[in-house]
N, C-alpha and C positions, 0 to 999 in steps of 0.2 A: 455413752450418749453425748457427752460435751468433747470427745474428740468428733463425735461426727458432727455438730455445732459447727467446731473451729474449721474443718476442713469443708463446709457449705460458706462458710462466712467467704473462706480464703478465696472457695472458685466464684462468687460472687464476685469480690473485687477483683479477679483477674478477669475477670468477664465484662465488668466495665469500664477497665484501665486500656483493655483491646480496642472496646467501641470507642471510646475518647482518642484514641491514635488514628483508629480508623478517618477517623470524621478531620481530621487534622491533616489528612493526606492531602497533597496538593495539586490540583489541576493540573493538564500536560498543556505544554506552552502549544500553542498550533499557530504560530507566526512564521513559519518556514514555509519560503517558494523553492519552486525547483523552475528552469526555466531553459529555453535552447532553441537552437532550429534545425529542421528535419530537411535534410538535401539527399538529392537522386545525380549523382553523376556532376557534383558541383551545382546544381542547379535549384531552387528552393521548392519544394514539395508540399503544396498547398492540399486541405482534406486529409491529413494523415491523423490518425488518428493517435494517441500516445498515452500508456499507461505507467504509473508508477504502483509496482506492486514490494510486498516485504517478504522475504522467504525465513521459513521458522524452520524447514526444515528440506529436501531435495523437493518433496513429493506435497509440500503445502506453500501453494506462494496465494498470497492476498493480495489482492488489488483494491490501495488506498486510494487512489486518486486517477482521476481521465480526462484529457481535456483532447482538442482538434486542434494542428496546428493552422493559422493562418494562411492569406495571399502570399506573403513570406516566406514562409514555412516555420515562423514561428513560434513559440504553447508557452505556457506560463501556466504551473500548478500551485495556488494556495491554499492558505489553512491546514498546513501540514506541519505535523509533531517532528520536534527534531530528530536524527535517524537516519538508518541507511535505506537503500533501497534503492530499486531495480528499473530503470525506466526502459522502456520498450516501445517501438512504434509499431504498429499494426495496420498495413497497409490491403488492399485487395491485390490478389496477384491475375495477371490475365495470360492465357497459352494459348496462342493460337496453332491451330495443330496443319501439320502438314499433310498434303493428299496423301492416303496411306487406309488403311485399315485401323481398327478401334486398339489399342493400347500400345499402339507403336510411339516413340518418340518421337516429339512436334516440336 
């Protein structure tokens, strides 16, 4: 009986030597910009849309942050943890099709 005492005592304090570390964990800094500009042919690409996403793994990418670039083709993303990550513009694409039949190349 007083070894099963001793070994509730022990996981007690291990139990709130953990919480005490826990709560001592520190914030993640979120003072990182990411920034640039989005060109088409030299030219600056205004409306484009631009994401910055994190991949953990092929088949999991997250998308931390979005913004639209300017007249410019400007973007500027803040509040972002420091870190790598994947920026992408995402634009509409438009086809116009040539006289032809339906799934012919245009």
């Amino acid at each position: 009986m007083r070894s099963v005492n001793h070994a509730l005592q022990f996981l007690v304090v291990i139990s709130l030597c953990s919480a005490v570390c826990a709560a001592q964990t520190q914030a993640k800094d979120t003072s990182a910009s990411i920034s640039g500009r989005v060109t088409i042919g030299g030219k600056a690409a205004a409306g484009v849309s631009v994401v910055a996403t994190v991949s953990n793994s092929f088949f999991d990418n997250k998308t931390i942050a979005k913004t639209t670039s300017d007249e410019d083709g400007n973007y500027k993303m803040t509040g972002l943890a420091a870190g790598r990550y994947t920026i992408l513009p995402l634009a509409k694409s438009y086809l116009v099709a040539s006289s032809g039949s339906f799934k012919e190349p245009g």
